[in-house]
C-alpha positions, -999 to +999 in steps of 0.1 A: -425+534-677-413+565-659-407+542-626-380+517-641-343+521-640-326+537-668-306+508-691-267+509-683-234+499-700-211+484-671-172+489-678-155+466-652-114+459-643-115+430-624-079+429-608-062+405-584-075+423-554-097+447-566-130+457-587-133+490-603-164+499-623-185+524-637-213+531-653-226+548-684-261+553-697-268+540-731-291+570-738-280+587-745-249+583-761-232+609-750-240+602-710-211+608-685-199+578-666-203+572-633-178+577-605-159+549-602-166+525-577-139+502-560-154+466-547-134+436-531-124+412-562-135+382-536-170+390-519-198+384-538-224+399-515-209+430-522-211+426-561-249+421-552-255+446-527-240+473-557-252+461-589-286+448-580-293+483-558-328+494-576-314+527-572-287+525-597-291+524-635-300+484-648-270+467-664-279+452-694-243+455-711-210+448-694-175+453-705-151+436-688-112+430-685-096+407-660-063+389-652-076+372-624-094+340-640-106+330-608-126+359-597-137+361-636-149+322-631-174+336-599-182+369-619-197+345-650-215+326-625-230+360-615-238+374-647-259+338-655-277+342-622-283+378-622-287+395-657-291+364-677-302+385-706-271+409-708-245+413-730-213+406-721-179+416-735-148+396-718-112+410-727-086+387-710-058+396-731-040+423-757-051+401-787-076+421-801-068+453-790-064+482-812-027+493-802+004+489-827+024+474-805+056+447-809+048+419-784+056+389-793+028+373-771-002+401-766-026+367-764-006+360-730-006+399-720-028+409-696-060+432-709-053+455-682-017+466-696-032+466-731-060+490-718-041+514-698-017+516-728-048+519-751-058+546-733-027+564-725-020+571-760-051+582-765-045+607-743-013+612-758-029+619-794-010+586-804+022+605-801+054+586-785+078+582-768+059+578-738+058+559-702+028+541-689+035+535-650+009+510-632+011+513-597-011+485-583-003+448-572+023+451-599+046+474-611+044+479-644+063+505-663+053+503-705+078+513-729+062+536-759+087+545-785+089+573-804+068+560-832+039+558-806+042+518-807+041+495-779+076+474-771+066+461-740+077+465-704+087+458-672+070+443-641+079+437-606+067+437-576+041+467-564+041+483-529+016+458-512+034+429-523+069+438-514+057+449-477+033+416-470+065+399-485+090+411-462+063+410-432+056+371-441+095+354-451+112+380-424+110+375-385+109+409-371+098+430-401+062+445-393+029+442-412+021+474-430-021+480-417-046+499-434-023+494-465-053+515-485-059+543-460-038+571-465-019+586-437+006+610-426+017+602-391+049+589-389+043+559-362+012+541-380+019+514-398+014+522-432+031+536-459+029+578-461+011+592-488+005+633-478+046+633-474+072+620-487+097+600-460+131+608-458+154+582-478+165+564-445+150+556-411+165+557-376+142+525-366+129+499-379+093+509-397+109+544-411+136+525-428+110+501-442+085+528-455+117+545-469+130+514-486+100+508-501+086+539-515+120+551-524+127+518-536+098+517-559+100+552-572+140+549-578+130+516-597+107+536-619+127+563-626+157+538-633+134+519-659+121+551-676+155+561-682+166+529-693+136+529-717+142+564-733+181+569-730+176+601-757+156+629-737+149+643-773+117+643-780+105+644-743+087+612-736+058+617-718+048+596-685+017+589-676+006+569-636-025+550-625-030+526-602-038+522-569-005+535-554+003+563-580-010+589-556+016+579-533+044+576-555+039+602-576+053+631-549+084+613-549+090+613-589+083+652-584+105+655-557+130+685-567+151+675-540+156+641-557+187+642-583+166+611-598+136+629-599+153+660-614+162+640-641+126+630-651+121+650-684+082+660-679+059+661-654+041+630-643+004+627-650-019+610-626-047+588-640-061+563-615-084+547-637-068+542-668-079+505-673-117+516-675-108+545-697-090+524-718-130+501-717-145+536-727-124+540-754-128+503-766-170+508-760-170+534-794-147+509-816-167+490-844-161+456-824-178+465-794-208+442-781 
């Protein structure tokens, strides 16, 4: 019938804090995703309000990657309730991902690293040595050697966490507000993202912003080079996330001696996670 919804594959990250998702037709098979969509990993009346609008394409497939079993525990109660009937594909893991890698654990990996890495060498044509740089609730920066295999990496803590840290176990340290609206004016509280701060502050909440972008994007550059000590071949670097738009400027920063010494430019792919799902959705194993 001309009036129903047309049928829809669902390619989800379900993070610690956040939802992205997207959409593709299923016919046909070459159908553009959606525009990615960002939902609150903790309020299911959202989830509803979004997938259930008659407007949007009917979800009868869902792909879906998650480190956070909790908000996957209320996301399977969803799925029973509301699309009973659909197919659902969970990855929680690296296991049975298609990457040569050399973990020694990928069944206690999380799917997100697995898929941004997935897709970054995709990207890459499968060539190494490369960085993968996740800039989210973590940071995570994934060594790729020169064979175009997968070592591992390094994680720490991402820009949210270290600022609601030092708010929270400090006395005087301010609360970073509208942590996810970008702004340029020096007296909000949040961190910059049109500008990049000056390395040092004459007050309190410039010396924090500075010590924790420049913190974070002296950290990555640090790692990178400790990953790939032999500039020769170039490894490329590749940044998604959340927060790569903000720290990206700063790993371009000519000004920087650090940043000088990155060998390439820095590519910016927010959404690597889900295009790591689309890449997964065409291989033989897929639901």
């Amino acid at each position: 019938m001309s009036g129903e919804p047309p049928l829809a594959r669902v390619q989800v990250d379900l993070g610690n804090s956040r939802i992205k998702c997207r959409w593709r037709l299923l016919e046909p098979r070459d159908a553009p995703t959606s525009q990615v969509l960002s939902l609150p990993a903790d309020d299911i009346t959202v989830w509803t309000t979004t997938w259930s609008d008659p407007r949007m394409p009917r979800p009868v497939a869902w792909q879906i990657a998650t480190v956070n079993p909790t908000a996957a525990q209320r996301l399977e109660s969803w799925l029973r309730h509301h699309c009973p009937d659909a197919q659902v594909r969970w990855i929680r893991s690296c296991v049975d991902l298609p990457i040569p890698h050399e973990l020694t654990r990928p069944e206690a990996t999380g799917a997100d690293r697995g898929l941004q890495v997935l897709a970054a060498l995709n990207y890459a044509q499968g060539r190494g040595p490369g960085a993968v740089v996740s800039c989210g609730t973590a940071l995570v920066v994934e060594r790729i050697d020169a064979r175009g295999v997968w070592t591992g990496g390094a994680i720490g803590p991402g820009l949210r966490v270290a600022a609601e840290a030092l708010h929270r176990l400090t006395g005087q340290l301010p609360p970073l507000h509208d942590f996810d609206k970008p702004t340029s004016h020096p007296d909000d509280h949040a961190l910059p993202s049109s500008t990049i701060p000056a390395p040092w502050g004459d007050s309190t909440l410039p010396a924090l912003q500075a010590g924790l972008l420049h913190g974070t994007a002296g950290a990555i550059l640090h790692l990178i080079a400790r990953h790939h000590p032999d500039p020769s071949p170039t490894p490329w670097v590749i940044l998604t996330g959340g927060d790569a738009f903000r720290l990206a400027p700063l790993l371009r920063d000519p000004t920087d001696p650090l940043a000088r010494g990155l060998p390439c430019e820095p590519l910016v792919l927010p959404d690597l996670a889900l295009d790591g799902l689309e890449i997964l959705d065409h291989h033989p194993s897929r639901v």
